[in-house]
Rosetta silent file (secondary structure, phi, psi, omega in degrees, C-alpha in Angstrom):
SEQUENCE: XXXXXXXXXXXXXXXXXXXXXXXXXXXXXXXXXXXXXXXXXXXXXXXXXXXXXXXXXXXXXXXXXXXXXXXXXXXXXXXXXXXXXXXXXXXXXXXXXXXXXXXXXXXXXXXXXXXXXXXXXXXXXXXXXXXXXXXXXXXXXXXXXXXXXXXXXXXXXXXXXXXXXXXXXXXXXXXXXXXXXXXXXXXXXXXXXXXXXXXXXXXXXXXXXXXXXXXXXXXXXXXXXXXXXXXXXXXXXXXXXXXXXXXXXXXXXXXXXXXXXXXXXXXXXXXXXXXXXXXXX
SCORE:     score description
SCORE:     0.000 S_00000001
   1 L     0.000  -66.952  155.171   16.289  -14.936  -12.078 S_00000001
   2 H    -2.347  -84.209 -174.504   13.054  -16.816  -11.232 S_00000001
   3 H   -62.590  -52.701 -176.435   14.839  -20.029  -11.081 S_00000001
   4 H   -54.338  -71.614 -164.461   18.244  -18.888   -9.503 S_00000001
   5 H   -74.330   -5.714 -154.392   16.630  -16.133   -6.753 S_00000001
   6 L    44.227   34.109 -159.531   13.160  -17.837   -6.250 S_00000001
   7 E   176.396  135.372 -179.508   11.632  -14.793   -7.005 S_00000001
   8 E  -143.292  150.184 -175.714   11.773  -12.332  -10.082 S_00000001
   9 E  -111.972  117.608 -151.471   10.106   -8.989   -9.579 S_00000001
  10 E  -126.664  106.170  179.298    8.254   -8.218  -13.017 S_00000001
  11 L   -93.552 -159.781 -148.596    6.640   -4.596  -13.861 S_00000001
  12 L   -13.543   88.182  177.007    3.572   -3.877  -15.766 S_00000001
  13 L   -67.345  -45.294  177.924    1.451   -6.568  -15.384 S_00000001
  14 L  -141.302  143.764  175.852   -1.762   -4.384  -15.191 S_00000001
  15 L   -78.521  162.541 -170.702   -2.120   -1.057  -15.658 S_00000001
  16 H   -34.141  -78.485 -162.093   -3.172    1.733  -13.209 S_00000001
  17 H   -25.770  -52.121 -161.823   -6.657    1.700  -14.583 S_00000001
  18 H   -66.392  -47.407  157.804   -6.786   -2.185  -13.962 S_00000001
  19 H    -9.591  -79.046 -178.977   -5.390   -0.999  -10.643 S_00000001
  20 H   -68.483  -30.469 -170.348   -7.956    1.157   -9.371 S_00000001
  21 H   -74.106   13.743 -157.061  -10.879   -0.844  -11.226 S_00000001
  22 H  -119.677  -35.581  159.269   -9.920   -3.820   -8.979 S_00000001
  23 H   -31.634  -59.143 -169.427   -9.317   -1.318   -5.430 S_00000001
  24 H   -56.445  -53.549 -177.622  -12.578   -0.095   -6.529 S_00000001
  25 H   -90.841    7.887  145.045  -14.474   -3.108   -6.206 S_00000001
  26 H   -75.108  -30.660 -176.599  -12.869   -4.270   -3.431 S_00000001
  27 H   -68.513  -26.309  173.397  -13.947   -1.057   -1.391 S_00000001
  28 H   -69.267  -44.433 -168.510  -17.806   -1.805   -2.647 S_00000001
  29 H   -57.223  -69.016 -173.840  -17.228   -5.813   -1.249 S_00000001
  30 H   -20.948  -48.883 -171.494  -16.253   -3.854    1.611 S_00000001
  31 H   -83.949  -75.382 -153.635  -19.021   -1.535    2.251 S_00000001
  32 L   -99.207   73.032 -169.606  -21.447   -4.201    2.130 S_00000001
  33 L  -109.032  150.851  159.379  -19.261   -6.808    4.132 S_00000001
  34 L   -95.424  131.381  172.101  -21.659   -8.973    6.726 S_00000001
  35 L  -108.892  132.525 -173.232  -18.821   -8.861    9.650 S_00000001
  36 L   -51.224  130.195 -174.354  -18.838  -12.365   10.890 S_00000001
  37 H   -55.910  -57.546  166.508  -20.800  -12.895   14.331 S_00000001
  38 H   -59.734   -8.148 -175.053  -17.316  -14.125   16.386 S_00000001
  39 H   -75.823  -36.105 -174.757  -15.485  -11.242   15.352 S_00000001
  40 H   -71.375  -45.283 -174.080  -18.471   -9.057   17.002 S_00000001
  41 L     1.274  160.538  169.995  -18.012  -11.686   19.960 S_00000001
  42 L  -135.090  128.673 -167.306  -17.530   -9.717   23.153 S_00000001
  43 L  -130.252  132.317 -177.912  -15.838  -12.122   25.521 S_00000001
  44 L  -125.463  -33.870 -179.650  -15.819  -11.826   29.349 S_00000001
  45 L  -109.764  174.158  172.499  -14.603  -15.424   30.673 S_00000001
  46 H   -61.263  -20.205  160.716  -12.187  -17.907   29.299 S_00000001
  47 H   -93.757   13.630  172.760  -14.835  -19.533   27.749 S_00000001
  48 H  -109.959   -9.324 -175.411  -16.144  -17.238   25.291 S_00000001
  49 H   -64.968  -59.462 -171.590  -12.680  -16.257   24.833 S_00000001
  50 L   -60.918  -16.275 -174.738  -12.288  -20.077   23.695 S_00000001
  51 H   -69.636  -63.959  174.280  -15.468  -19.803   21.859 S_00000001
  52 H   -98.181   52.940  161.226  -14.066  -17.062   19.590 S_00000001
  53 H  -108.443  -64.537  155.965  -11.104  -18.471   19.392 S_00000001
  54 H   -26.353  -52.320 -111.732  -13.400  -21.670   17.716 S_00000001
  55 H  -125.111  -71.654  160.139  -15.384  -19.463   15.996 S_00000001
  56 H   -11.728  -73.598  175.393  -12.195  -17.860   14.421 S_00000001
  57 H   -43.776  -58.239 -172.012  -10.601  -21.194   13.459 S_00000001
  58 H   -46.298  -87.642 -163.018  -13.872  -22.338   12.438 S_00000001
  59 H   -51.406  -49.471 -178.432  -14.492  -19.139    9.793 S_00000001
  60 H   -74.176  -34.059 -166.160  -10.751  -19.556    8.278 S_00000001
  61 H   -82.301  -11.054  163.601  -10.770  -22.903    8.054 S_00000001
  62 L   -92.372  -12.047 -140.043  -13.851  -23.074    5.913 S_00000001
  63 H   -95.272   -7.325 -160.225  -13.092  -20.112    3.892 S_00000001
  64 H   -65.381  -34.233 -168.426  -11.077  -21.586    0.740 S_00000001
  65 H  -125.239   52.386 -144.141  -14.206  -21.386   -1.394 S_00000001
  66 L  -142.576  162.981  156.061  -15.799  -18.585    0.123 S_00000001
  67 E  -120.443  137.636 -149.996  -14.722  -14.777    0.204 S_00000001
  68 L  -149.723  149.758 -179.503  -14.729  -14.080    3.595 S_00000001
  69 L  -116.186  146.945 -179.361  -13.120  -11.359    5.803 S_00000001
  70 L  -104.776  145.630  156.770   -9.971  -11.047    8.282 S_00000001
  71 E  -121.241 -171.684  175.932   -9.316   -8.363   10.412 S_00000001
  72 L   -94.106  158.582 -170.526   -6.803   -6.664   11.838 S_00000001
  73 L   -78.477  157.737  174.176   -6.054   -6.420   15.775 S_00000001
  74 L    73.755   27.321  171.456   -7.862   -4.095   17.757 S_00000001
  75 L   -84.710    9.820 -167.126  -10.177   -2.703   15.248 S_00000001
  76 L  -129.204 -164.514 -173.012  -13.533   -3.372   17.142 S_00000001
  77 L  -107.337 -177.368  158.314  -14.621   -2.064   21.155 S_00000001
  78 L  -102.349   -5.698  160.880  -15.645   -4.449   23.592 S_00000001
  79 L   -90.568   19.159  173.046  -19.569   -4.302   22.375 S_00000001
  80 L    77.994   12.962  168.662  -17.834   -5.433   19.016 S_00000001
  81 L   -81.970  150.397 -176.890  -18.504   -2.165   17.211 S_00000001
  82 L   -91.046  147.377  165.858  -15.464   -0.760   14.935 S_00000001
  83 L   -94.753   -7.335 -176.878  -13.180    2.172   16.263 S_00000001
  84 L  -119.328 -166.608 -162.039  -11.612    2.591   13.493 S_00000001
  85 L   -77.103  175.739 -175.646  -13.340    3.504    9.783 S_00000001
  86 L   -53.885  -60.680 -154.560  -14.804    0.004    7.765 S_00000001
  87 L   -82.428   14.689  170.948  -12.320    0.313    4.911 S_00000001
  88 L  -126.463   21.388 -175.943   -9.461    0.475    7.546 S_00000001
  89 L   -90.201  -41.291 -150.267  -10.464   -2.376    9.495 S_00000001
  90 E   -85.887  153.807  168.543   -9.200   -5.465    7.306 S_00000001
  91 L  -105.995  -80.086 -141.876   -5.808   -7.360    7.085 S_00000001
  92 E  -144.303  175.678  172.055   -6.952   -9.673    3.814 S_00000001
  93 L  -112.516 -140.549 -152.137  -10.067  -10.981    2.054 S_00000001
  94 L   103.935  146.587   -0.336  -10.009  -14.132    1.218 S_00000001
  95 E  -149.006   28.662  172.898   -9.639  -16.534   -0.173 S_00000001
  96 L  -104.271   59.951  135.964  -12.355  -17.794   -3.579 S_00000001
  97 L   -47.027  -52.607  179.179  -12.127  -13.829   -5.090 S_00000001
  98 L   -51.160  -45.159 -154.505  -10.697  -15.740   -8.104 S_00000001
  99 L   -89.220  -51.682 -160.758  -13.822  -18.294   -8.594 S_00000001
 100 L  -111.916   10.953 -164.569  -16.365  -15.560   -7.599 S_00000001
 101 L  -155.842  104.267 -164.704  -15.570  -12.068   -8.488 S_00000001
 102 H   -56.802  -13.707 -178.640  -15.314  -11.382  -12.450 S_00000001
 103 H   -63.035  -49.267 -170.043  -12.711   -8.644  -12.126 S_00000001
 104 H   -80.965  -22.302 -179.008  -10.160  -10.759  -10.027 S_00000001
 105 H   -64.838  -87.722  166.128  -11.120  -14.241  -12.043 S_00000001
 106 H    31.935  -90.357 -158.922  -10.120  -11.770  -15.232 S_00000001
 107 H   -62.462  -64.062 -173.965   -7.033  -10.927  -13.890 S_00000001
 108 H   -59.545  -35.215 -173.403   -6.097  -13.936  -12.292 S_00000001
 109 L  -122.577   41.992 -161.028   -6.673  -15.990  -15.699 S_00000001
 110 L   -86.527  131.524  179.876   -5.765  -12.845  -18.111 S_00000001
 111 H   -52.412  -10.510  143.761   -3.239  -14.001  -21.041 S_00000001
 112 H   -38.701  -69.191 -144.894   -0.225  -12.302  -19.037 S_00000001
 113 H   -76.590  -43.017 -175.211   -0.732  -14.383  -16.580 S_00000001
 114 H   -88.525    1.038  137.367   -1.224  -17.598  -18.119 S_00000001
 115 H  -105.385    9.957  145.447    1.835  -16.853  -20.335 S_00000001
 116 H   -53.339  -62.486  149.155    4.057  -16.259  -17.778 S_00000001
 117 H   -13.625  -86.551 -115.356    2.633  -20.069  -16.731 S_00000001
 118 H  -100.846  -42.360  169.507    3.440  -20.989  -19.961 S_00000001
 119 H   -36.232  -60.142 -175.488    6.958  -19.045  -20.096 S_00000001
 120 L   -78.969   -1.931  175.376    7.978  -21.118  -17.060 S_00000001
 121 L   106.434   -0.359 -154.031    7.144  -24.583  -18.353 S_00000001
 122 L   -82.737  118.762  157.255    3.502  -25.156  -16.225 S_00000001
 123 L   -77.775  -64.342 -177.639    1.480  -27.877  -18.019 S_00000001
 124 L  -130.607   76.670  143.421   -1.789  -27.819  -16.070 S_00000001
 125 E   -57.071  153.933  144.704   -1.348  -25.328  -13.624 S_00000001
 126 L  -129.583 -175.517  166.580   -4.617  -24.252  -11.231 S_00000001
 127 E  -104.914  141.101 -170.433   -5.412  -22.242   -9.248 S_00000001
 128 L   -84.115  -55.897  173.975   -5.327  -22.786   -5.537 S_00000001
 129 L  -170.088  152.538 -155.494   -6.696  -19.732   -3.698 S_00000001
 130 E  -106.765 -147.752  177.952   -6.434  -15.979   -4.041 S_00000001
 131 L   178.064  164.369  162.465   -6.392  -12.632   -1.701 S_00000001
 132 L  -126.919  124.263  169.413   -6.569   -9.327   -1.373 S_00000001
 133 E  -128.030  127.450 -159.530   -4.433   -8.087    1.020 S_00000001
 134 L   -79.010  -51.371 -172.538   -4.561   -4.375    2.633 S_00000001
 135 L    47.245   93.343 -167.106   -1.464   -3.623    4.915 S_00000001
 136 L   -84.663  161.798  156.137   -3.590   -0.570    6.065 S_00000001
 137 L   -44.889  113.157 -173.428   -1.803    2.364    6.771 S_00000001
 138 L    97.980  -52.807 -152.997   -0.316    2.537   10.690 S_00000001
 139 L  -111.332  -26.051  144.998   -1.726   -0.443   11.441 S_00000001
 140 L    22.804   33.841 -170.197   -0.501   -2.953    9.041 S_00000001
 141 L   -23.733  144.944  168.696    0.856   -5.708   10.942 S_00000001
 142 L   -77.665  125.496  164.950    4.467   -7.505    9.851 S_00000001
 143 L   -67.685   85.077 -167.473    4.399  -10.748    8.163 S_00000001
 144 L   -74.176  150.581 -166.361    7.160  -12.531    9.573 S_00000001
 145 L   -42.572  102.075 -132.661    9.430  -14.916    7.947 S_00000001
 146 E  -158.510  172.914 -168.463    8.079  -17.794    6.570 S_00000001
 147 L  -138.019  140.485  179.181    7.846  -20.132    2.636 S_00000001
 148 H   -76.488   -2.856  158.227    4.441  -20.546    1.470 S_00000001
 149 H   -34.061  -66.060 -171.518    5.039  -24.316    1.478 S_00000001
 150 H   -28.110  -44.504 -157.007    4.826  -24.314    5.375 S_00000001
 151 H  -117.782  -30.988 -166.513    0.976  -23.773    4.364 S_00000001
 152 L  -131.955   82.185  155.985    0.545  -25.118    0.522 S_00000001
 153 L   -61.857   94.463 -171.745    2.181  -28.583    0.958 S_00000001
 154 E  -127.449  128.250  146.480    2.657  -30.501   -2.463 S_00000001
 155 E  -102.412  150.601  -61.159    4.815  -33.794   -3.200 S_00000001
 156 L    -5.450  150.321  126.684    7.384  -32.909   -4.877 S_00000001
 157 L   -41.830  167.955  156.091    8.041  -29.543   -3.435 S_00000001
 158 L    71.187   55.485  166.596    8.287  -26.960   -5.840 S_00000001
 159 L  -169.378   48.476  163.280    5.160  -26.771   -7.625 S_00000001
 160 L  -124.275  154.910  159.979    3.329  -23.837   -5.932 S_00000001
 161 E  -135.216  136.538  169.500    4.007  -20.178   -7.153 S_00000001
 162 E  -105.300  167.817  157.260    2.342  -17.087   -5.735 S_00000001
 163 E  -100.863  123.320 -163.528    1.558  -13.936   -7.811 S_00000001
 164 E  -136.567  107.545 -155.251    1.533  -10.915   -6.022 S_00000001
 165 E  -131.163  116.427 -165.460    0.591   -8.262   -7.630 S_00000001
 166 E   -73.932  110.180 -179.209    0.665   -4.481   -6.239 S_00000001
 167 L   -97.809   14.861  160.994   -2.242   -2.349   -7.134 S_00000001
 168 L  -118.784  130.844  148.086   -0.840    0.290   -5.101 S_00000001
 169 L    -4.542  146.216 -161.766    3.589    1.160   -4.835 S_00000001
 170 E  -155.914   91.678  174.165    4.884   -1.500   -2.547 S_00000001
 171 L  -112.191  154.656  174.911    8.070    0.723   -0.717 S_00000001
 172 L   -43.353  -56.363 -145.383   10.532    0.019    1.836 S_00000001
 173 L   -81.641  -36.210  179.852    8.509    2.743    3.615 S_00000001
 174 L   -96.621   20.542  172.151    4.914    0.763    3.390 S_00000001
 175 L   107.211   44.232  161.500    5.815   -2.945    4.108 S_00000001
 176 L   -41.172  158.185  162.920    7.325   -4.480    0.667 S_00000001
 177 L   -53.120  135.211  152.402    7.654   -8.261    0.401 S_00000001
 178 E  -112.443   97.781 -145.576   11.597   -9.000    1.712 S_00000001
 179 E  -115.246  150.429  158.394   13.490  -12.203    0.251 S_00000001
 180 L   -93.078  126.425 -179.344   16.703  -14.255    1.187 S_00000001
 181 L   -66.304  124.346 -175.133   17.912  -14.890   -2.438 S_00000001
 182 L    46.199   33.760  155.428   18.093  -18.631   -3.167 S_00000001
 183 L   -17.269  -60.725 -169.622   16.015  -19.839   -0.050 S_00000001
 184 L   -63.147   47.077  162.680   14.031  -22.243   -2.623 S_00000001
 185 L  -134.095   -5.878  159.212   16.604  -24.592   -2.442 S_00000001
 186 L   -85.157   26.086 -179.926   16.842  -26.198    0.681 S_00000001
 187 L    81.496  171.744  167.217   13.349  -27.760    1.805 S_00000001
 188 L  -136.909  164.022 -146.264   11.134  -26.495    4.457 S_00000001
 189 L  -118.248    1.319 -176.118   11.452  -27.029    7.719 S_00000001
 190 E  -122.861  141.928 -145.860    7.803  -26.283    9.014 S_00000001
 191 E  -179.126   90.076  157.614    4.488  -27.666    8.110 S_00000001
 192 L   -47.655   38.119  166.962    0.770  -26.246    9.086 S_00000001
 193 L   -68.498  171.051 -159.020   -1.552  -28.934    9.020 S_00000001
 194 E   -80.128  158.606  178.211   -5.404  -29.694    9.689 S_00000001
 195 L  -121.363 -179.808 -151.468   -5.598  -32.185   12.970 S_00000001
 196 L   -89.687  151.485 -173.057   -7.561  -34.901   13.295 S_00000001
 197 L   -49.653  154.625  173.506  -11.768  -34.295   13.032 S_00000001
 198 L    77.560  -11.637  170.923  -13.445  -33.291   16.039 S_00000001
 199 L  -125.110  159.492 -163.159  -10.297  -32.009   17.932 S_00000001
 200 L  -131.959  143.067   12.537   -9.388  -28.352   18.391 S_00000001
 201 L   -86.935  177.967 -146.419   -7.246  -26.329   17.441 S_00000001
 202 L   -97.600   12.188 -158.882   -8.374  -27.022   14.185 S_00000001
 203 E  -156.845  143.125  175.902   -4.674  -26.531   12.489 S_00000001
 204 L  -145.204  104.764  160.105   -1.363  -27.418   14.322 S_00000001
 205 L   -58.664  142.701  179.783    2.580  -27.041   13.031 S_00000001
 206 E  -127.930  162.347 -171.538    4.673  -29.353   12.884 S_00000001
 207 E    69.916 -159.203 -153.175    8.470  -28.743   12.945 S_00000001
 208 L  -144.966   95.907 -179.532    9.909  -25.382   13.584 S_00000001
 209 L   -54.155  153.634  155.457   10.687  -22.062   11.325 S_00000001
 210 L   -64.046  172.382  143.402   14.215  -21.291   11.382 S_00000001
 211 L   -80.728  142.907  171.932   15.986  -18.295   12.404 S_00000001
 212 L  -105.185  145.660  160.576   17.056  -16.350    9.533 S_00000001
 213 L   -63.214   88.842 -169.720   19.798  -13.944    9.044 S_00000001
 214 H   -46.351  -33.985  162.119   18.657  -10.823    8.973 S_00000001
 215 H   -48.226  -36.916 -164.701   21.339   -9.466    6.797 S_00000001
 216 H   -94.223   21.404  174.161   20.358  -11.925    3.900 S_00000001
 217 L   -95.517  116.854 -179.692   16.839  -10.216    3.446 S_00000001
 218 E  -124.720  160.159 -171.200   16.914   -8.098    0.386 S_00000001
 219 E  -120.364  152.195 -175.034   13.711   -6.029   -0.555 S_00000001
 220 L  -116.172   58.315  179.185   11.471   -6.088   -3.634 S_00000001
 221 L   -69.843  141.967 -171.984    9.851   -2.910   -3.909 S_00000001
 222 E  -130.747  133.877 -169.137    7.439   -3.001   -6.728 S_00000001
 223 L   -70.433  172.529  142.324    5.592   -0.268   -8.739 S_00000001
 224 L   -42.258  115.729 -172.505    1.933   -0.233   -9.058 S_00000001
 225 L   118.092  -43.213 -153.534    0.921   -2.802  -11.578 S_00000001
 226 L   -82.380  144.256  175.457    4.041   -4.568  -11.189 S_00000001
 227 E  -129.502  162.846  165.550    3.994   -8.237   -9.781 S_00000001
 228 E   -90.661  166.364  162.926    6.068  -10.693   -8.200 S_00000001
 229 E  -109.811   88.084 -143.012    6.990  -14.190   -8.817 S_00000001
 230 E  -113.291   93.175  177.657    7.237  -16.152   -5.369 S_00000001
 231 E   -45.254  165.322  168.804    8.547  -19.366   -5.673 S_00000001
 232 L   -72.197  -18.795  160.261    7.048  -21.619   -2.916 S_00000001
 233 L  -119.427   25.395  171.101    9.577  -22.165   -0.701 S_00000001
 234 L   -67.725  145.161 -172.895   11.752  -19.224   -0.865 S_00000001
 235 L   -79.122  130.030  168.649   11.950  -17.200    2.634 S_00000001
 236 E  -156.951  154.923  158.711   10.173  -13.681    2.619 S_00000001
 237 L  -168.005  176.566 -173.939    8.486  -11.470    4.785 S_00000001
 238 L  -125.213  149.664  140.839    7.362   -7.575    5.057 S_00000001
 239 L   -97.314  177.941 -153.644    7.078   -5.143    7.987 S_00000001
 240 L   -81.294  154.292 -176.746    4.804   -3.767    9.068 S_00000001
 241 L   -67.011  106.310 -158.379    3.228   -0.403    7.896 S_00000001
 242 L  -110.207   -6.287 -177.828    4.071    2.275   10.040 S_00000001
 243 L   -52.219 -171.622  148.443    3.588    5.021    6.251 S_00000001
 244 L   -74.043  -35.102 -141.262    0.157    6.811    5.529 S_00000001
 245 L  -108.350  143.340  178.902   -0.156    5.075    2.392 S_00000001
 246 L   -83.450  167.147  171.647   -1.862    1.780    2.579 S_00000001
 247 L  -127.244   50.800 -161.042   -0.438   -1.159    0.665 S_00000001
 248 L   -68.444  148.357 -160.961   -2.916   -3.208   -1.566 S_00000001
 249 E  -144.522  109.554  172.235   -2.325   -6.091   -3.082 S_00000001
 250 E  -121.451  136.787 -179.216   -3.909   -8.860   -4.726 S_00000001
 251 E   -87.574  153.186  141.213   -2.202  -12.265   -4.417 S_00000001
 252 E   175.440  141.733  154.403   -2.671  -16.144   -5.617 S_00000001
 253 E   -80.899  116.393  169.277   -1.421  -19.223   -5.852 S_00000001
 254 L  -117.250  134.469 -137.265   -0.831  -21.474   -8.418 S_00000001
 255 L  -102.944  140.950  178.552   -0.233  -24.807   -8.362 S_00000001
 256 E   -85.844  129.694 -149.478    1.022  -27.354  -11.245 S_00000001
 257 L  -108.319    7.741  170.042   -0.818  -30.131  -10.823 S_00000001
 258 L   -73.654  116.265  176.658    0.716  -33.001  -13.266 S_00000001
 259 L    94.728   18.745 -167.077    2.458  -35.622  -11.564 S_00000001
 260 L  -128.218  135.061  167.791    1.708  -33.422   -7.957 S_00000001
 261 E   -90.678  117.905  131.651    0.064  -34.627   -4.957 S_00000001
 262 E   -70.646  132.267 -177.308   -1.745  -32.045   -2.916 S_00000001
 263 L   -32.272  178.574 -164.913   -1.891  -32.676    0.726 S_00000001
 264 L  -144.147  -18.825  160.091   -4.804  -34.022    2.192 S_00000001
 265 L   -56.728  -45.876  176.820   -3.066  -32.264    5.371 S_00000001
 266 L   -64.967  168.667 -138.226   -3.300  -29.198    4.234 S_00000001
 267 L   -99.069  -47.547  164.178   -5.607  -26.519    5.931 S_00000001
 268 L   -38.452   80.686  178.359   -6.708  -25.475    2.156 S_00000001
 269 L  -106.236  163.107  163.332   -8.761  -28.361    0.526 S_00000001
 270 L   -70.293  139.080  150.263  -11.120  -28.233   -3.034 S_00000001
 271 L  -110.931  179.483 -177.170  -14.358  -28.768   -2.480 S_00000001
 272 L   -77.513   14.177  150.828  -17.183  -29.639   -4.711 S_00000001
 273 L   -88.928  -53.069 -176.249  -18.434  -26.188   -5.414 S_00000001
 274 L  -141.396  109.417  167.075  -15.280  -25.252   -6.186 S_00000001
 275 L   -61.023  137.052  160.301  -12.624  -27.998   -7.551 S_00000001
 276 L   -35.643  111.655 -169.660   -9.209  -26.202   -8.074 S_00000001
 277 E   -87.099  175.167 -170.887   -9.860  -24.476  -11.090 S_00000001
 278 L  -107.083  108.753 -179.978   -7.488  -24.614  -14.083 S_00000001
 279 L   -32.712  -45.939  165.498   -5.571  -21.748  -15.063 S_00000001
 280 L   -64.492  115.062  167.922   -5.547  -22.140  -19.038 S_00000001
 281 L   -97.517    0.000    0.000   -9.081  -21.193  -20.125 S_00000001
């Protein structure tokens, strides 16, 4: 399936309990979140606008070994205060959870997980960088169609995978993951990279997504527990949440790294606090 569809939809990977224990301590990270000083930004001319635009760039672009928070739009005023409540504010966490937070390292290097790795052939996978992702209820923005290459760039291709694993139901009605079946097999046609130091913005694309067929989108709804297997360049995307029910998730990728170059392009680099770590413990 995996190999054919670029994607295999797998259930119980973790159980409720493991569920809730991981929800739970994201909603504590939560509560005692610092909200980053450009986010508060209040902007009245084009240049503070550009400022926290910088400031933005700036925050993500640092963030691979950090856990650090995104939000979603229009959750603050203009004196930077939130209208709506804290634990309804965020689109994702990001994007060290794995490195720095023993529940999700756990999980993330839990003997499921590395023998699925092992299932699929990975010699020395690591891991590149994780998430939590909310898809709040209402506001839940769509993730439009796109191969996680475009952003996690390896010669060869084909030696990123994410894991995406739904601590909540993941329905048609609250924004499931959507796939074109056998995607992975053409290349990618798109490419984020970092631009050279000192010039802004601090990330540019190069090349162009396609248009996709909308007909060739098939949906993966997944129980609670249940995870996916997302090859790296297969085509997916979700809409957006228009349900009650929120849609939590926590994601990561990992990459195999024998015989694999990671980009030097990409927006994602290791650093010396934290070196890609290696899945097999």
């Amino acid at each position: 399936m995996y190999q054919e569809d670029g994607y295999v939809v797998l259930d119980g990977l973790l159980t409720s309990q493991e569920c809730d224990e991981l929800r739970q301590r994201m909603a504590e990270i939560v509560e005692r979140m610092d909200v980053p000083e450009h986010c508060r930004t209040t902007f009245s001319t084009y240049h503070d606008e550009q400022l926290k635009k910088q400031g933005n760039a700036d925050y993500f672009i640092t963030s691979g070994d950090k856990i650090r928070f995104f939000f979603e739009k229009g959750v603050f005023d203009d004196k930077g205060e939130f209208i709506v409540p804290k634990q309804r504010s965020l689109n994702k966490v990001g994007h060290a959870l794995h490195a720095y937070e023993p529940l999700y390292q756990k999980v993330t290097h839990s003997p499921k997980v590395q023998g699925i790795a092992k299932k699929l052939g990975l010699v020395s996978p690591v891991i590149l960088q994780s998430m939590f992702i909310f898809k709040q209820p209402g506001i839940g923005g769509e993730v439009t169609p796109h191969q996680d290459a475009t952003f996690l760039y390896t010669e060869p291709l084909g030696r990123v995978m994410g894991v995406w694993i739904a601590l909540e139901d993941a329905t048609i009605n609250n924004g499931c993951l959507w796939f074109i079946p056998g995607s992975h097999k053409s290349g990618i046609t798109r490419r984020m990279v970092r631009t050279p130091k000192g010039t802004f913005p601090l990330t540019d694309f190069i090349g162009r997504e396609q248009a996709y067929d909308e007909e060739k989108f098939v949906a993966a709804p997944v129980k609670k527990g249940g995870v996916i297997l997302i090859h790296g360049e297969v085509v997916h995307r979700s809409a957006e949440n228009t349900s009650e029910e929120s849609r939590h998730v926590y994601t990561f990728h990992i990459m195999e790294a024998q015989q694999t170059r990671w980009s030097p392009d990409n927006w994602l680099q290791p650093t010396e606090d934290l070196p890609f770590p290696p899945l097999y413990t």
